[in-house]
C-alpha positions in Angstrom: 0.0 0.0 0.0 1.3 3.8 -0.8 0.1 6.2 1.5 -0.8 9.7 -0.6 -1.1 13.0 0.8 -4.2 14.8 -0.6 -5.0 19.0 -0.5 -8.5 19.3 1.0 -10.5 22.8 0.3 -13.4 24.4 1.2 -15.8 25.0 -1.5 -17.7 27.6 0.1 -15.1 29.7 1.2 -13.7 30.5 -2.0 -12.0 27.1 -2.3 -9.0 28.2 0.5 -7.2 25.1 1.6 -8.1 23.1 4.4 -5.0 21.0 5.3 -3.9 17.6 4.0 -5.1 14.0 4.1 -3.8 10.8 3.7 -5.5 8.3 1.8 -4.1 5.0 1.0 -3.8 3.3 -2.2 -2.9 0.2 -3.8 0.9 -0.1 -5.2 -1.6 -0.6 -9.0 -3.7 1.8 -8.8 -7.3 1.3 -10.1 -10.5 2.9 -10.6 -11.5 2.4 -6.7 -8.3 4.4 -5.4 -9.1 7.3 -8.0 -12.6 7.9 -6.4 -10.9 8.0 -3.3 -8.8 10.6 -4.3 -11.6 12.4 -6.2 -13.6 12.8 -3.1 -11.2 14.8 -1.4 -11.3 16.9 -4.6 -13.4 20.3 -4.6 -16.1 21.1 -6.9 -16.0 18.1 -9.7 -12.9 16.2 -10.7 -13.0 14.1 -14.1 -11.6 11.4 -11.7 -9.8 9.5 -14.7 -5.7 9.1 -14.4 -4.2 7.4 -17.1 -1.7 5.1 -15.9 0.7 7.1 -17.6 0.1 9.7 -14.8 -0.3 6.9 -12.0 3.2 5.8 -12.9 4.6 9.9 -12.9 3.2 10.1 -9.6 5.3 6.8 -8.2 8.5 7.3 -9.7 8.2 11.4 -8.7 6.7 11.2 -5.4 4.3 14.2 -7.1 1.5 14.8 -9.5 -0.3 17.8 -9.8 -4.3 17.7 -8.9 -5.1 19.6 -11.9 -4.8 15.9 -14.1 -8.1 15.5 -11.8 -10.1 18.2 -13.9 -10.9 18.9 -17.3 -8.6 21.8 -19.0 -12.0 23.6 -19.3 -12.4 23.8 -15.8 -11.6 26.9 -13.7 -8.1 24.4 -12.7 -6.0 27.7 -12.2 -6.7 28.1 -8.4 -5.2 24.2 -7.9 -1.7 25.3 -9.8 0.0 24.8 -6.9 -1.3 21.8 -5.0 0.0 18.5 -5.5 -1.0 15.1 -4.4 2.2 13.3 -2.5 3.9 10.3 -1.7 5.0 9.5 1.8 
C-alpha cells in the first residue's frame, strides 16, 4: 500500500485550503483508489488518471491535482497543490 497525501479545500469559502489528508492506495492503482482521491477533490474532478500519470506520480513522489479536472475547468486556483507520496 502507498500512502498519498491529498490537498482538502473548502468549497464555500472560495476554495481556500483546508490542510492535507492521507489516503491509501494500492501499489496498482485502479479505478476504486481514484474515487478515493476524487472525493477529497473540490467542486468536480474528471476522476480519470491514465496510468501514464499513476506511474509519474510513483516514480516522482508528485502529481499535480489539476490531471483531476478537465482543461475547461476553472483548474488555475489548484496550480500549486499537489498530491504526495509518503
Amino acid at each position: 500500500m502507498i500512502k498519498v497525501l491529498v490537498p482538502t479545500f473548502d468549497e464555500f469559502n472560495k476554495y481556500s485550503f483546508i490542510e492535507h489528508k492521507t489516503v491509501e492506495i494500492k501499489d496498482k492503482p485502479d479505478s476504486e483508489d481514484q474515487d478515493k482521491i476524487s472525493k477529497l477533490l473540490p467542486g468536480i474532478p474528471q476522476g480519470y488518471i491514465s496510468e501514464g500519470l499513476w506511474k509519474e506520480l510513483i516514480e516522482k513522489k508528485q502529481l499535480s491535482i489539476m490531471h483531476f479536472y478537465d482543461e475547461r475547468q476553472n483548474r488555475k486556483r489548484f496550480k500549486n497543490y499537489y498530491l504526495t507520496i509518503l
